[in-house]
PLY file of the C-alpha trace (Angstrom):
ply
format ascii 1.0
element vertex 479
property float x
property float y
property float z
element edge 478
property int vertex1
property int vertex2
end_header
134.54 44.14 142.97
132.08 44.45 139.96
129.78 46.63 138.65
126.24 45.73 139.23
125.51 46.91 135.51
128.35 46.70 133.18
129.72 43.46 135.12
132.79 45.26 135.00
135.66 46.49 137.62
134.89 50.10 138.28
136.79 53.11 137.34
134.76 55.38 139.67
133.11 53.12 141.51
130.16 53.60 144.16
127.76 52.29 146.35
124.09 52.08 146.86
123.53 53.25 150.72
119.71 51.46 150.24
121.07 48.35 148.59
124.45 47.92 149.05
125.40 47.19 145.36
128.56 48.46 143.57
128.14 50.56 140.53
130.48 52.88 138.06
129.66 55.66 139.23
128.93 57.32 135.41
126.73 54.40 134.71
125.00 54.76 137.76
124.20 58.25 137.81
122.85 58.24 133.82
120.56 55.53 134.79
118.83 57.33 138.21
118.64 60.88 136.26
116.40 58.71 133.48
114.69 56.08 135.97
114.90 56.97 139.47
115.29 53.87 140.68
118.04 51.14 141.54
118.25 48.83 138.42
118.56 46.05 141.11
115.86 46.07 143.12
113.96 48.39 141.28
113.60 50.92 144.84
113.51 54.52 144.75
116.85 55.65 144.31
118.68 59.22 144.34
121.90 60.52 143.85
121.99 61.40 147.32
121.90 58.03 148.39
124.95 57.02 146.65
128.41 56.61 148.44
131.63 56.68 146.60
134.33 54.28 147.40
138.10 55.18 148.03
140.56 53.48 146.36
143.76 54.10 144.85
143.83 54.83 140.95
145.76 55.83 138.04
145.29 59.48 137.37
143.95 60.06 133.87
145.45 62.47 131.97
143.62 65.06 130.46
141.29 64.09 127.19
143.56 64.79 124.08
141.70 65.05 121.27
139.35 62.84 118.83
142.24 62.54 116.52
144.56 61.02 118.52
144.42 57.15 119.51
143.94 57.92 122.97
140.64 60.02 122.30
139.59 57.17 119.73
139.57 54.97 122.77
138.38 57.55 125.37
135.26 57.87 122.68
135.00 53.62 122.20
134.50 53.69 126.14
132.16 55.70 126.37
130.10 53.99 123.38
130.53 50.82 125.10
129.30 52.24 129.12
126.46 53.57 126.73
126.05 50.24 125.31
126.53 48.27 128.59
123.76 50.29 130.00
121.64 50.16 127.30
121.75 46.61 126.95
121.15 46.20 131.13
117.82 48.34 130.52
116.51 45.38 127.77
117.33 42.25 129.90
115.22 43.85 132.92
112.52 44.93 130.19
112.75 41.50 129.03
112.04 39.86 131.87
109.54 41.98 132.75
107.59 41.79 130.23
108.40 37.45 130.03
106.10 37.76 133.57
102.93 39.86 132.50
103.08 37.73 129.39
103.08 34.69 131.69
100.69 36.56 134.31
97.86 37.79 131.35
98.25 34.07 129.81
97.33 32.69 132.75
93.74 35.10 133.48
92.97 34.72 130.20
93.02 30.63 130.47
91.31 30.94 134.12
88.94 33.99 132.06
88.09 31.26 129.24
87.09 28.89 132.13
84.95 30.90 133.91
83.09 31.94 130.67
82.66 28.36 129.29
81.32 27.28 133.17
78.89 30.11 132.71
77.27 29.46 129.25
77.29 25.70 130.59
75.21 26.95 133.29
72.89 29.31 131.56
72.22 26.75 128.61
71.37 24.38 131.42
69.11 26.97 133.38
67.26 27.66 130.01
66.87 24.18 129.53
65.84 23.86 133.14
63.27 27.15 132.18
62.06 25.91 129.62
60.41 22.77 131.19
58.82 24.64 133.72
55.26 24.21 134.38
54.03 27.71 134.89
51.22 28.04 137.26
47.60 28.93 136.08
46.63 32.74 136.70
42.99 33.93 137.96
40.30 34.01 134.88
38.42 36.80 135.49
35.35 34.79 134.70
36.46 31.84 133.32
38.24 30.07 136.73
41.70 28.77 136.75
43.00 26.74 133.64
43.78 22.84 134.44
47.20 21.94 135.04
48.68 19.17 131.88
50.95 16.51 133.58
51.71 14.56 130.14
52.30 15.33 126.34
49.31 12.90 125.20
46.39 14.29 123.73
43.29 13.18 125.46
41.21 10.25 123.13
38.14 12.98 122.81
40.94 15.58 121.51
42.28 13.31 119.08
38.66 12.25 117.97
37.55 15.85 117.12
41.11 16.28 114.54
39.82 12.86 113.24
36.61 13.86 112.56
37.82 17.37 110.97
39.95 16.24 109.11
37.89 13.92 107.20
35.71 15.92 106.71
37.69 19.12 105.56
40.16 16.66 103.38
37.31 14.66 101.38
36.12 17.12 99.11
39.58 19.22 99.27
40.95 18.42 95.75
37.62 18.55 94.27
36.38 22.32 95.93
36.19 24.37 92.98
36.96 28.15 92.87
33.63 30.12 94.56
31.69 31.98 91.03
32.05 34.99 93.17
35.93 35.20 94.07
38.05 37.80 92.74
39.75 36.94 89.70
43.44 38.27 88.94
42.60 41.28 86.82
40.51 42.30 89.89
43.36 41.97 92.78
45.87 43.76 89.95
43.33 46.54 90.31
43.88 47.08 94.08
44.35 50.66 95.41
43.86 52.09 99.03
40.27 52.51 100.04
40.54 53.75 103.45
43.16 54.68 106.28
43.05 54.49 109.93
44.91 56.76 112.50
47.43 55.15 114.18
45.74 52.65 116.68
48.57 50.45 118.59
52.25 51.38 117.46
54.42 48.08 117.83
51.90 45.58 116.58
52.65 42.66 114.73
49.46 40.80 113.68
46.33 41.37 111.80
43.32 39.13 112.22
39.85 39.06 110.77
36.73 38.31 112.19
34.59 35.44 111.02
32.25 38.22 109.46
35.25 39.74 108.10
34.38 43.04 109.28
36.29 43.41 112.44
39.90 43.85 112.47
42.07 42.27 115.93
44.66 44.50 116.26
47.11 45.13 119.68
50.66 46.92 120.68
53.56 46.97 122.97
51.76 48.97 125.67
49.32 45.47 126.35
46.29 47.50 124.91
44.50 45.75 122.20
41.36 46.32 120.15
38.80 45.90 117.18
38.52 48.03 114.66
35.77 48.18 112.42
36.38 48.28 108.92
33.61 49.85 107.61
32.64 52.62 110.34
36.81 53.10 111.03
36.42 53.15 114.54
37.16 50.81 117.75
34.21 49.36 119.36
35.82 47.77 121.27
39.08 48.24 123.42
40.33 45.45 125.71
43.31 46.43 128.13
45.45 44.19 129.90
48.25 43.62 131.83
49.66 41.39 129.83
52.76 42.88 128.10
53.03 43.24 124.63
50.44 41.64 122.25
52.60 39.58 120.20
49.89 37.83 117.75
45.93 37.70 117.94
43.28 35.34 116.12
39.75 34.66 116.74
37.12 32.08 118.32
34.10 32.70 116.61
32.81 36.40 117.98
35.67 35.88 120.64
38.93 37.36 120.54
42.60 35.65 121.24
45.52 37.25 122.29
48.78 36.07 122.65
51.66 38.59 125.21
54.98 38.55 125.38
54.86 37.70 129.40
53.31 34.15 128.03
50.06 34.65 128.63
47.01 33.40 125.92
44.18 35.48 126.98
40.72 34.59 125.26
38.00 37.31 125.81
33.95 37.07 126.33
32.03 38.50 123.37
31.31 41.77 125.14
32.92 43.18 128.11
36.45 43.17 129.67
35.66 39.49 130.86
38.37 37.15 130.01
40.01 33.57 130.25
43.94 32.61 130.33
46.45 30.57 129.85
49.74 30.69 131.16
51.41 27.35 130.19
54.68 29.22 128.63
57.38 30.34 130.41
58.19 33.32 127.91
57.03 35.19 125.24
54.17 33.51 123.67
55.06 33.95 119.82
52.08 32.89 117.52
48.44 31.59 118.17
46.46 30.04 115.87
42.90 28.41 115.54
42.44 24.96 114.37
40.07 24.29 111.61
37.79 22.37 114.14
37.17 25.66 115.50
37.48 24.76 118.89
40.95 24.00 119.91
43.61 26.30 119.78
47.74 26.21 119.65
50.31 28.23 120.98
54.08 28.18 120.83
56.71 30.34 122.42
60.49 31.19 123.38
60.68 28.11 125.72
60.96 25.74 123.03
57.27 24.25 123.17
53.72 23.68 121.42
50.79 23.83 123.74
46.75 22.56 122.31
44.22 24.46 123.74
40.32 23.17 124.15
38.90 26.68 124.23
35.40 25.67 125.09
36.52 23.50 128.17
39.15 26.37 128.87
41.88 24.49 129.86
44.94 23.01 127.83
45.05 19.34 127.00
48.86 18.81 126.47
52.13 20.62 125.87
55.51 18.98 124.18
59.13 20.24 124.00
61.26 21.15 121.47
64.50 21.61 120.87
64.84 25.69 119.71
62.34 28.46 120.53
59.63 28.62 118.24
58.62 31.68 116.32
56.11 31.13 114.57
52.76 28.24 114.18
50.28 27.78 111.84
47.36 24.64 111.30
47.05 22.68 108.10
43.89 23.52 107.01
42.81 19.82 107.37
44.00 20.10 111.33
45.69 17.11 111.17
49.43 19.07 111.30
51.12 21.95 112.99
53.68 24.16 111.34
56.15 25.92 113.74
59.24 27.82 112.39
61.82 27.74 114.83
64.51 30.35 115.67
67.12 27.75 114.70
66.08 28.25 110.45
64.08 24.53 110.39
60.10 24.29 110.18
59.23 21.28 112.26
55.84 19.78 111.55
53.64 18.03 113.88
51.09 15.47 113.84
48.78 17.20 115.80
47.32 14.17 117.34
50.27 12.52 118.76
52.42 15.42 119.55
55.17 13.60 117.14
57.67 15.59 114.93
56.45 14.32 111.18
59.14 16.42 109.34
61.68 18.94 108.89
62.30 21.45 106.49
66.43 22.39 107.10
68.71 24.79 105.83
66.30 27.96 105.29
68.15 31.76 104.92
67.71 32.25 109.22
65.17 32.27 111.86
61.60 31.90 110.29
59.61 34.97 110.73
56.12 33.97 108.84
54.60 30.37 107.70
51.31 29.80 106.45
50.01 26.47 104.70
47.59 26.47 101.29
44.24 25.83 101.09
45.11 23.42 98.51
46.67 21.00 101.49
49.70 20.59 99.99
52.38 23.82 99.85
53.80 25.28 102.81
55.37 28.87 102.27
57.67 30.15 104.80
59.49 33.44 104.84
62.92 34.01 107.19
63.54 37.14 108.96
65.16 39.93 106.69
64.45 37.42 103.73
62.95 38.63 100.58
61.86 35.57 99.19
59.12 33.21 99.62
60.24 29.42 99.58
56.98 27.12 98.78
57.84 23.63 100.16
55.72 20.63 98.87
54.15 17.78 101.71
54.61 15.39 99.69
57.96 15.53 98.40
59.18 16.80 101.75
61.37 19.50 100.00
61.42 23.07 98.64
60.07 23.41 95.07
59.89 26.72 94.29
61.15 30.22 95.86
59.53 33.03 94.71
61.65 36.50 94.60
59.70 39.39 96.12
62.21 42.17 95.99
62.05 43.44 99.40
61.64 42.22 103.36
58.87 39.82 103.68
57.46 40.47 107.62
54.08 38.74 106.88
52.56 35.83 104.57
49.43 35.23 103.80
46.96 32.33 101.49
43.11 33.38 100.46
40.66 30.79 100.71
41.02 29.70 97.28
44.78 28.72 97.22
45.70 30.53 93.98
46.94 33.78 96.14
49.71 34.38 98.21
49.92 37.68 99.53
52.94 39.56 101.47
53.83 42.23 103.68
56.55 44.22 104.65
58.31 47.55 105.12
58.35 48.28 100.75
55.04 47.28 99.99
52.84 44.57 99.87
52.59 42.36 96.47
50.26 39.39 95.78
51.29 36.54 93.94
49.09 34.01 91.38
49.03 30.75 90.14
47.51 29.17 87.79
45.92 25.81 87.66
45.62 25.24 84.93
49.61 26.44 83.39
50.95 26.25 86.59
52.85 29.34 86.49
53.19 32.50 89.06
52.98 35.85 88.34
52.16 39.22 90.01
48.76 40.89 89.34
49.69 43.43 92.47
52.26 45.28 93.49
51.73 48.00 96.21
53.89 50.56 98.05
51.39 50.74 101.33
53.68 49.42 104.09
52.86 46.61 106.62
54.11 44.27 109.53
51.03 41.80 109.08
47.83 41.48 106.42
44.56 39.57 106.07
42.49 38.92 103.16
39.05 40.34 102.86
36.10 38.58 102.03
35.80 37.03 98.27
39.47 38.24 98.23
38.28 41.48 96.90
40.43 43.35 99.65
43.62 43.34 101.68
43.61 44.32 104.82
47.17 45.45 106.24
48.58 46.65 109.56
51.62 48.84 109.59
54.82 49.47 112.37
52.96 52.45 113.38
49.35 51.16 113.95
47.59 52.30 110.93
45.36 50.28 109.28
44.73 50.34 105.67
42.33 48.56 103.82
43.04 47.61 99.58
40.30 47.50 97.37
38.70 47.75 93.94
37.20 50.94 93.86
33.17 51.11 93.40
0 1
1 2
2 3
3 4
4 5
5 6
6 7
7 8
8 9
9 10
10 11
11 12
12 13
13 14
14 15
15 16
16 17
17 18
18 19
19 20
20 21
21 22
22 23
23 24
24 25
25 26
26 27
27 28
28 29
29 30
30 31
31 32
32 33
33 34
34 35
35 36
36 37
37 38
38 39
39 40
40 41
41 42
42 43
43 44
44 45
45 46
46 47
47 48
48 49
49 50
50 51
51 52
52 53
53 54
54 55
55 56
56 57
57 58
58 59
59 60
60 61
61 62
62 63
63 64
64 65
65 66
66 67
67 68
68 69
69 70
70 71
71 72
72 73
73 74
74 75
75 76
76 77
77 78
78 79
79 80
80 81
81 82
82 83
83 84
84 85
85 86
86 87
87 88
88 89
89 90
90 91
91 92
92 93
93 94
94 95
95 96
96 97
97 98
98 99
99 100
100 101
101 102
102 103
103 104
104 105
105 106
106 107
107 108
108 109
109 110
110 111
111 112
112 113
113 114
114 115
115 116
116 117
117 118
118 119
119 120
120 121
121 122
122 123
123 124
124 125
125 126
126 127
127 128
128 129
129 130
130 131
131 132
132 133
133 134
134 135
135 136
136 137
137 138
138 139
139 140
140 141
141 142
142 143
143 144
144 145
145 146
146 147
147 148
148 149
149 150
150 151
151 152
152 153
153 154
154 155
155 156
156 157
157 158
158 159
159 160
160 161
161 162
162 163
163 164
164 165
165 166
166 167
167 168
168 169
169 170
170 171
171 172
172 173
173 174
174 175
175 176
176 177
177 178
178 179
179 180
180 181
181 182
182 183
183 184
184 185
185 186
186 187
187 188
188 189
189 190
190 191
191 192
192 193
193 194
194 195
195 196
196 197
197 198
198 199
199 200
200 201
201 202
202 203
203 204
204 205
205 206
206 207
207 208
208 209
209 210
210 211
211 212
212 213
213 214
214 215
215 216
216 217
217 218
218 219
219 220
220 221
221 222
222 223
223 224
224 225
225 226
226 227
227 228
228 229
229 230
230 231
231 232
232 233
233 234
234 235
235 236
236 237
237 238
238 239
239 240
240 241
241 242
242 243
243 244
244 245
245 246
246 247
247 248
248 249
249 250
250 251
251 252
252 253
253 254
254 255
255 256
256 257
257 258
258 259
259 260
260 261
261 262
262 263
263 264
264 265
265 266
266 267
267 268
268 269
269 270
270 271
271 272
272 273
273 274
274 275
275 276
276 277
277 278
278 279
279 280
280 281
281 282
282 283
283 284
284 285
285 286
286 287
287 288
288 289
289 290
290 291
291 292
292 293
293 294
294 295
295 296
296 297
297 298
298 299
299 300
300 301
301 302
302 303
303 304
304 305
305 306
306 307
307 308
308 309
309 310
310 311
311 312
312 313
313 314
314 315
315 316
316 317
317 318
318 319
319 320
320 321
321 322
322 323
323 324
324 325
325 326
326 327
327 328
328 329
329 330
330 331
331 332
332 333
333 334
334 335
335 336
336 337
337 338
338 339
339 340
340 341
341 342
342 343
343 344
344 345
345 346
346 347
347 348
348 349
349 350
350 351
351 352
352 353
353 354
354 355
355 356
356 357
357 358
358 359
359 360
360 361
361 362
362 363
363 364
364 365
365 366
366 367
367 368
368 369
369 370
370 371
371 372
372 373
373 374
374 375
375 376
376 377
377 378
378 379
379 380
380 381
381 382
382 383
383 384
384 385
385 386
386 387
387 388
388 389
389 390
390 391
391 392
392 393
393 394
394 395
395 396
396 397
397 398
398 399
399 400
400 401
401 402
402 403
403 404
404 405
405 406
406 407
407 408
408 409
409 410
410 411
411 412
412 413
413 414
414 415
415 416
416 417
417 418
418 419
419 420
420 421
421 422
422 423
423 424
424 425
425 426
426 427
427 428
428 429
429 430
430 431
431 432
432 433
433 434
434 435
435 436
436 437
437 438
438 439
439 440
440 441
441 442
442 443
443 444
444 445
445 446
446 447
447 448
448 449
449 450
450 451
451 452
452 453
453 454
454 455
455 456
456 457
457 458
458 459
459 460
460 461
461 462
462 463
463 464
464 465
465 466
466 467
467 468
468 469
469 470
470 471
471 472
472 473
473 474
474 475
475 476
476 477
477 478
């Protein structure tokens, strides 16, 4: 007969009425009074339910004392029932805690299953997304827009870029500077002329009329409108249902908005009339107007490019990508498209074949802003919360210069001219020159008025700027 926890024969020893097991009785009763249970089975156990066993012993004398070998020994039992228990206590702990080791390694592997079977399946359902057709909605006057079943551009399409292009690209590195454009001394000279109250608060993009009096501005409430420059008031307001207004351009006297719910909405010249587009399935990021001046393209969060023939309202053809696209600009000979993607590359297309020319790898992050030259050849393109400008050259296919500009770049943008880059952001805006003839930069302005997006004015003797808050300020040369 052995005790249950010291694995020793029992001085005292007793019984577990619940269990049955044998236990010294000392040993027994130290471990209930600190557990309350039976180190066996781990029940509910009192000192009640114990039963002590008769059996003929020795009886001890009385304890002498500490000094005496007797007591030495009395003392070194003691330490060693102590030590027996003690050491009882750490095996169960041990292999208790062996099994929730075992138990949590085992969730976690199933946990890590689950998790990659999940982000297999959403990658796949984005994928899936992404190549959805979306239908057509309702024009209010304009009917429904035509349904694109391949990626080629129709021969008519690819005639017009043709024809624009050489046209616009003949007399290109000949066009001199216009007699009557603003020189540097004149842009260094640039202070604010006039202030708007805030219009839309959430807007991201600025855009001129033709006439370059009206400014397209629009927020997060799906309200957008234009503002006059010159009288400082809206003429015109033009509410939709649309969802955010996300970026906005223009078709002659016809505004173009583009909505986070994917919608490319293109309004009559007066009225609330309207025709759109719904061809992406998300958040339509940037619009923008090919030099032809009728054909439009759009690109989005599901990863494709869609060409728009605005005066047959309808799109013409739509290709895929690989990453969500941010941002899109044309060449200003229409023959490519620019779109910075949210995986830090600028993919350029030929815009008549739908085909991926080039890519421009390896930028600072997702690209926030692009905008090509008028002089057909540079490309800047600004990341998000990047303060510098990198200029990448067509021909050469890499980056040749990146210009510093101190603070967050939001928005970029060329004059007609070529020789002026201008940017945006929370700090300031600043304008940046070069020169032809010593090819070298410098920086006529630098201003403290904040913006999210700018335009340049006619003759490039103005800025016009649109800040987080919906104010619109205009920079001038005083008269």
């Amino acid at each position: 007969m052995l005790c249950a926890i010291s694995g020793e024969t029992p001085q005292v020893p007793t019984i577990s009425s619940k269990s049955g097991h044998v236990f010294e009785k000392r040993l027994i009763e130290a471990y209930i009074q600190e557990n309350g249970k039976d180190p066996v089975t781990g029940e509910d156990l009192g000192l009640d339910d114990l039963v002590d066993l008769k059996t003929n012993r020795t009886v001890r004398p009385r304890p002498p004392t500490v000094t005496s070998i007797p007591s030495l020994l009395s003392v070194f039992q003691n330490e060693w029932d102590a030590l027996a228990l003690e050491t009882y206590s750490l095996r169960q702990q041990l292999a208790q805690t062996r099994q929730e080791l075992s138990t949590a390694l085992y969730q976690h592997d199933a946990a890590v299953r689950v998790i990659g079977r999940l982000i297999k399946e959403r990658d796949e359902a984005r994928d899936a997304l992404s190549k959805i057709t979306a239908s057509g909605v309702a024009a209010a006057s304009g009917g429904d827009e035509m349904q694109v079943d391949n990626n080629d551009v129709p021969a008519d399409i690819v005639e017009r870029i043709d024809a624009t292009h050489s046209e616009l690209s003949a007399g290109r590195r000949k066009r001199p500077v216009p007699a009557d454009w603003a020189v540097p001394e004149t842009v260094g000279s640039f202070t604010k002329i006039s202030r708007s109250e805030p219009l839309y608060p959430g807007g991201t993009s600025i855009s001129l009329s033709p006439s370059q009096d009206l400014a397209l501005v629009g927020g997060v409430d799906g309200v957008c409108g234009v503002y006059s420059l010159k009288e400082g008031v809206l003429p015109r307001i033009l509410p939709s249902a649309d969802g955010a207004i996300t970026d906005t351009t223009w078709w002659g006297d016809r505004p173009v908005t583009a909505s986070a719910s994917g919608v490319v909405r293109l309004w009559g010249e007066s009225g609330e009339e309207s025709t759109t587009f719904q061809r992406h399935a998300g958040k339509v990021s940037s619009v923008s107007l090919h030099p032809s001046g009728g054909l439009l393209g759009s690109v989005g969060v599901d990863k494709s490019y869609v060409l728009y023939d605005l005066a047959a309202s309808k799109a013409v053809s739509q290709v895929y990508t690989e990453s969500a696209l941010n941002s899109a600009h044309f060449h200003p000979d229409g023959h490519l498209l620019g779109a910075g993607t949210a995986d830090a590359t600028v993919e350029v297309f030929d815009t008549k074949t739908n085909k991926v020319l080039a890519k421009y790898e390896s930028l600072a992050g997702p690209v926030k802003s692009l905008r090509f030259s008028e002089n057909g050849f540079w490309l800047a393109v600004v990341c998000k919360g990047d303060e510098t400008v990198s200029l990448w050259d067509l021909r050469k296919g890499k980056m040749i210069k990146a210009i510093e500009i101190g603070s967050v770049v939001e928005s970029i943008a060329w004059d007609y001219s070529g020789q002026y880059l201008a940017t945006a952001g929370p700090q300031g805006v600043t304008v940046q020159h070069h020169s032809k003839a010593s090819k070298s930069w410098s920086t006529p302005l630098q201003s403290a008025v904040p913006g999210v997006a700018l335009a340049w004015g006619a003759r490039a003797e103005s800025l016009v700027t649109l800040a987080d808050d919906g104010i619109i300020t205009v920079l001038g040369k005083e008269t």
